[in-house]
C-alpha positions in Angstrom: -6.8 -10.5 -10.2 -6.3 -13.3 -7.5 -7.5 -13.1 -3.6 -4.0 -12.1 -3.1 -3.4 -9.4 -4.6 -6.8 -8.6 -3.3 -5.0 -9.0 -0.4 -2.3 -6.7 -1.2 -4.8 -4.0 -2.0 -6.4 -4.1 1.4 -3.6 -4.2 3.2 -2.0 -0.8 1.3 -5.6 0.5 2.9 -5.2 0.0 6.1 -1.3 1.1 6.1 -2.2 4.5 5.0 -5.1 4.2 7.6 -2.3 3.7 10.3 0.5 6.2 8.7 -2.5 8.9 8.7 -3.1 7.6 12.3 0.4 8.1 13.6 0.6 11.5 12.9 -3.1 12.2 13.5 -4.8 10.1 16.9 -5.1 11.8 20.0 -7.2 9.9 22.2 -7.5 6.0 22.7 -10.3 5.2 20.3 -8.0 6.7 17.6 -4.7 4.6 18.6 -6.7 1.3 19.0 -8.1 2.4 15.6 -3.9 3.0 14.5 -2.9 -0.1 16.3 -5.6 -2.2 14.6 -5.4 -1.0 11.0 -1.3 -1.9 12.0 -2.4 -5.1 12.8 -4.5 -5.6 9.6 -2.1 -4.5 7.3 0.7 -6.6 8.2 -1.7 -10.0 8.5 -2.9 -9.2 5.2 0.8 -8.7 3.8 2.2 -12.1 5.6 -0.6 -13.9 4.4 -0.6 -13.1 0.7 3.1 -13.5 1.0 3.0 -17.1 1.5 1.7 -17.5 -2.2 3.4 -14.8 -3.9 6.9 -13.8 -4.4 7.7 -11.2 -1.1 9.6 -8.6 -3.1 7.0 -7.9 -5.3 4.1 -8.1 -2.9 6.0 -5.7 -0.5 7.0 -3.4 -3.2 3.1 -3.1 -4.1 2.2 -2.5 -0.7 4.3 0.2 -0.1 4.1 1.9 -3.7 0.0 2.1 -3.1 0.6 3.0 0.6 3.0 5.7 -0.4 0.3 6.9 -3.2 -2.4 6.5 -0.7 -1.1 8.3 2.1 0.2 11.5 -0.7 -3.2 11.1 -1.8 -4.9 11.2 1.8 -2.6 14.4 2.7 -3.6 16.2 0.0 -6.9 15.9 -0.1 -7.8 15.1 3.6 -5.3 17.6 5.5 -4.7 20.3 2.9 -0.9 19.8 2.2 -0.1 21.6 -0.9 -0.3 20.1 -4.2 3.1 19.8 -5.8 3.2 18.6 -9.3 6.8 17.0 -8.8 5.3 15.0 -5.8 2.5 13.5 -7.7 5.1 13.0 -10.8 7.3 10.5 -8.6 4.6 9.2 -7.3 3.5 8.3 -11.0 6.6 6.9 -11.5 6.5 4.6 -8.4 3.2 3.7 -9.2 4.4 2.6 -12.7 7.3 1.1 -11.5 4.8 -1.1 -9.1 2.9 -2.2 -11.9 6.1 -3.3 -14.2 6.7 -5.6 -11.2 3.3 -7.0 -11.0 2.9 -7.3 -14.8 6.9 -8.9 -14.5 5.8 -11.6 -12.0 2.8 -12.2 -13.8 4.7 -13.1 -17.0 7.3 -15.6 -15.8 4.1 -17.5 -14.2 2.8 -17.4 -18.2 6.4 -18.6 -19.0 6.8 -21.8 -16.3 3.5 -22.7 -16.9 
């Protein structure tokens, strides 16, 4: 795996850090915390989009945000489990990974 994608990862991180902190700060250490982990994420994502193709890099950061912050919820802030819930999110996950194994292949193929 390459610094960008790397990249990709982190950034997911710190978007579900900042989703979690939309819904959850309440004083000003937590918003410049929210603001902060905004500012992060979308660095990281611009930056790793110069090098690799901006639909797929965007569709990975939001599948693993969206798994992240699902994740988070449950096990953080006691939202019910709901097997349908994770199911999808399986199937985005999956989808997000044919991407990356797609983009990955016609590299192979120019090469």
């Amino acid at each position: 795996m390459n610094k960008e994608w790397i990249k990709i990862i982190v950034a997911a991180f710190f978007e579900v850090c900042w989703v979690i902190g939309l819904k959850h700060a309440d004083d000003s250490w937590t918003w410049i915390g929210t603001v902060l982990s905004i500012v992060i994420s979308f660095y990281l994502l611009v930056k790793s989009g110069e090098k690799l193709p901006v639909g797929t890099a965007y569709a990975v950061f939001v599948g693993l945000g969206t798994a992240g912050t699902v994740v988070s919820d449950i096990v953080f802030f006691g939202e019910p489990f709901q097997f349908m819930k994770v199911l999808l999110i399986v199937v985005l996950l999956a989808g997000v990974i044919g991407l990356k194994q797609l983009e990955s292949g016609e590299k192979g193929e120019k090469a």
